[in-house]
C-alpha positions in Angstrom: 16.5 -6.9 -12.2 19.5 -6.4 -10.8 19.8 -2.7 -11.8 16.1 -2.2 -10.2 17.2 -3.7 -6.9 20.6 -1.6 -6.5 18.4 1.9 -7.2 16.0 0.0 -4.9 18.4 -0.5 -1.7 19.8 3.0 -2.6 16.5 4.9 -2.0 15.9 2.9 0.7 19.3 4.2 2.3 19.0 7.9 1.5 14.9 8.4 1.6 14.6 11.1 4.5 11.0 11.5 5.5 10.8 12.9 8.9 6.5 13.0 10.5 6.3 16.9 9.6 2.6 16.8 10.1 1.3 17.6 13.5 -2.2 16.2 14.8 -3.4 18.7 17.1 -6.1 16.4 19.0 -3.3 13.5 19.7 -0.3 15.6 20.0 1.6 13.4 17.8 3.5 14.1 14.4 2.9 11.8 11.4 3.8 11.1 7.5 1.0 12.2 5.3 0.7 10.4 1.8 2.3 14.0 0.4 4.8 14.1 2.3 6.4 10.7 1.8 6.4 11.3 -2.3 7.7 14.9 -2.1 10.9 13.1 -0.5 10.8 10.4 -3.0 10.3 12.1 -6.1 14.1 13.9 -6.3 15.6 10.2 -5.5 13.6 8.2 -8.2 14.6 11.1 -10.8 18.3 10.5 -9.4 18.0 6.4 -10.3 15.9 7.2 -13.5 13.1 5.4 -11.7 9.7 6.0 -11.1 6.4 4.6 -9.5 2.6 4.3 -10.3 -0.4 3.0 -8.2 -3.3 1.3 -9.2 -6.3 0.8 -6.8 -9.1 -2.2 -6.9 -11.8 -2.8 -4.4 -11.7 -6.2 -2.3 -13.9 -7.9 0.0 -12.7 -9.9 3.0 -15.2 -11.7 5.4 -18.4 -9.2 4.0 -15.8 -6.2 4.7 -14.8 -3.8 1.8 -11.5 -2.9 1.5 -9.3 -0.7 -1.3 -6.5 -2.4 -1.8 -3.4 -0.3 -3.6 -1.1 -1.2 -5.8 2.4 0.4 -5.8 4.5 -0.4 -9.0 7.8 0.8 -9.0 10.5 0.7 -12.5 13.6 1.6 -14.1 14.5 2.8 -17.7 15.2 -0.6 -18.4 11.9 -1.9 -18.3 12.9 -3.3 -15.0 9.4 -3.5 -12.3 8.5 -5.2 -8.9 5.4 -4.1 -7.0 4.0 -4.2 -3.5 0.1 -4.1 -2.3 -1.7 -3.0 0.9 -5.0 -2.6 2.2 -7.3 0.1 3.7 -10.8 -0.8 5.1 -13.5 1.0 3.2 -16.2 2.0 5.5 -19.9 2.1 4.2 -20.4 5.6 6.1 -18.5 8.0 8.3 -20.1 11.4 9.8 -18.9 14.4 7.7 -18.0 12.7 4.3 -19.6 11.9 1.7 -18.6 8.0 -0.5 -15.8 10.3 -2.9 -14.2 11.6 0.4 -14.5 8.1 2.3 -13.2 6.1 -0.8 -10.0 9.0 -1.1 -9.5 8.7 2.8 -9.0 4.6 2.1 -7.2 4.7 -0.8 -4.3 7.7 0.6 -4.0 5.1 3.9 -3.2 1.7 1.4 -0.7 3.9 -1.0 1.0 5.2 2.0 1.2 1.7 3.8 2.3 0.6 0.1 5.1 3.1 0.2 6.7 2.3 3.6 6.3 -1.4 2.9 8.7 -1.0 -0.3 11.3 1.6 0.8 11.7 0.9 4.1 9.9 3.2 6.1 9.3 3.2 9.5 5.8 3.5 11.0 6.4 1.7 14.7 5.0 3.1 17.8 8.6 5.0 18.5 8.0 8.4 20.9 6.6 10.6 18.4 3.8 8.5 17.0 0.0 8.3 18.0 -0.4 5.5 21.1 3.0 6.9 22.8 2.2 10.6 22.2 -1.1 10.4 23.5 -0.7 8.8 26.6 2.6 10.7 27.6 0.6 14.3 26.9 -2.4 12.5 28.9 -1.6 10.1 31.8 -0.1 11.4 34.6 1.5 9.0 36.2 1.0 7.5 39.2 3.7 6.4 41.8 3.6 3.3 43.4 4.0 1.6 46.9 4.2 -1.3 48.4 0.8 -0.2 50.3 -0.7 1.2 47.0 -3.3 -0.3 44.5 -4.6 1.1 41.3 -8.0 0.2 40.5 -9.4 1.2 37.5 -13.3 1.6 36.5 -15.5 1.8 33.7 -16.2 5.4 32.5 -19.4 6.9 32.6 -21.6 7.3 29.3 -20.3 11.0 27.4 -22.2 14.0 28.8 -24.3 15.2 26.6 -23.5 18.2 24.7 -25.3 20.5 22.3 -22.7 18.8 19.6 -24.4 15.2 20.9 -27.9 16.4 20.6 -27.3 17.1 16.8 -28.6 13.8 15.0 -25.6 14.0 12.6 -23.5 13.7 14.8 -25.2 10.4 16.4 -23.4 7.7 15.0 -20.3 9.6 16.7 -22.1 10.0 20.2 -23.1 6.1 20.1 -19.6 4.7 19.4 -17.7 7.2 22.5 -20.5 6.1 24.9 -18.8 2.4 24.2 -15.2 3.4 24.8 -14.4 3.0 28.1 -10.4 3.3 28.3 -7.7 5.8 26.4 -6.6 3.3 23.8 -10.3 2.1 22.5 -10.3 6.0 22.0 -7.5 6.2 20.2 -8.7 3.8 17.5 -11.9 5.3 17.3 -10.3 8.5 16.6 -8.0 6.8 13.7 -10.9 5.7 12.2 -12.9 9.0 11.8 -9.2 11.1 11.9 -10.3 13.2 8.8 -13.4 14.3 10.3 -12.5 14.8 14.0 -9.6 17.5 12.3 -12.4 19.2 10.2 -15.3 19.1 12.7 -14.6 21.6 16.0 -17.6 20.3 17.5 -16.7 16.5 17.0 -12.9 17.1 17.9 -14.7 18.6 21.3 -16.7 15.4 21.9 -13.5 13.3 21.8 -11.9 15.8 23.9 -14.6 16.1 26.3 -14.7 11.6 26.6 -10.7 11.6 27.4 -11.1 13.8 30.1 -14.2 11.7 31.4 -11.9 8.3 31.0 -9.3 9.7 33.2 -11.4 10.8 36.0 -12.9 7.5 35.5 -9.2 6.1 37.1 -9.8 5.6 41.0 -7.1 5.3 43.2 -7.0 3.1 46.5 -5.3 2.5 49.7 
């Protein structure tokens, strides 16, 4: 194995794979799948290496789940392997099982991928929390006079987007998010469909405006 882990720690050293993908509705760049194995390819052909995955479905807890297996192997027969996990969800506005099941099983190979060479996926400046709250928040200056007090949001106005009964799962689950980073992880979840979808990407628009003006201020 020895062979294996050398070509291992060298790709691990010299992968480059900068977030090239920009998410307009976060303002935040990001590694797609196809971006991480167009960087990877030219290094595995350089250590006569290469990988395959293999996906299963798993159940955790009465939760479905595609799990992703990355192998990766050397000419010599040489092969470790890494898994990871995606949450398979039963439905989500705008797709239909094939697309839902695809969405799943790119998030686990990708997860598989950074897990085994190395890369980083942390919160840094340019990633999705961070990005979202610098482009956002404005921030406020304190005093020693000053307090910050900040209330629930309002249910979403309605819209002629929220009045479409496809789109009512969507409406339902912003009139429960009452701060920025409950947003946020609603939008991960349905990220696919909020980028395809104008009149979605405008309801979760329109709720982050309403969550801000939600933030009182008081002397």
């Amino acid at each position: 194995m020895e062979a294996l882990f050398k070509a291992l720690i060298w790709i691990q050293q010299n992968l480059q794979a900068p977030k090239s993908e920009y998410n307009s509705f976060g303002k935040y760049n990001y590694r797609s799948l196809e971006s991480i194995l167009a960087a990877l390819k030219p290094l595995l052909a350089q250590q006569h290496c290469g990988i395959r995955f293999a996906d299963d479905v798993v159940e955790h807890g009465g939760r479905t789940f595609v799990r992703s297996t990355l192998y990766f192997f050397n000419d010599k027969g040489e092969s470790i392997s890494t898994t990871a996990e995606a949450e398979h969800s039963a439905t989500k506005t705008g797709m239909d099982s094939a697309q839902i099941t695809g969405a799943a099983s790119s998030y686990a190979r990708k997860y598989c991928l950074n897990g085994l060479f190395a890369i980083d996926d942390t919160k840094d400046p340019d990633s999705n929390a961070y990005a979202y709250q610098q482009q956002t928040q404005e921030p406020v200056k304190k005093t020693p006079t000053r307090r910050t007090r900040t209330t629930s949001a309002s249910a979403p106005a309605t819209t002629p987007a929220a009045k479409d009964p496809r789109y009512a799962a969507i409406e339902a689950a912003l009139a429960k998010v009452n701060d920025i980073d409950s947003l946020i992880e609603l939008y991960e979840q349905h990220r696919m469909e909020v980028e395809n979808n104008p009149d979605i990407k405008a309801m979760f628009s329109r709720r982050k405006q309403e969550i801000h003006k939600s933030t009182v201020i008081t002397f």
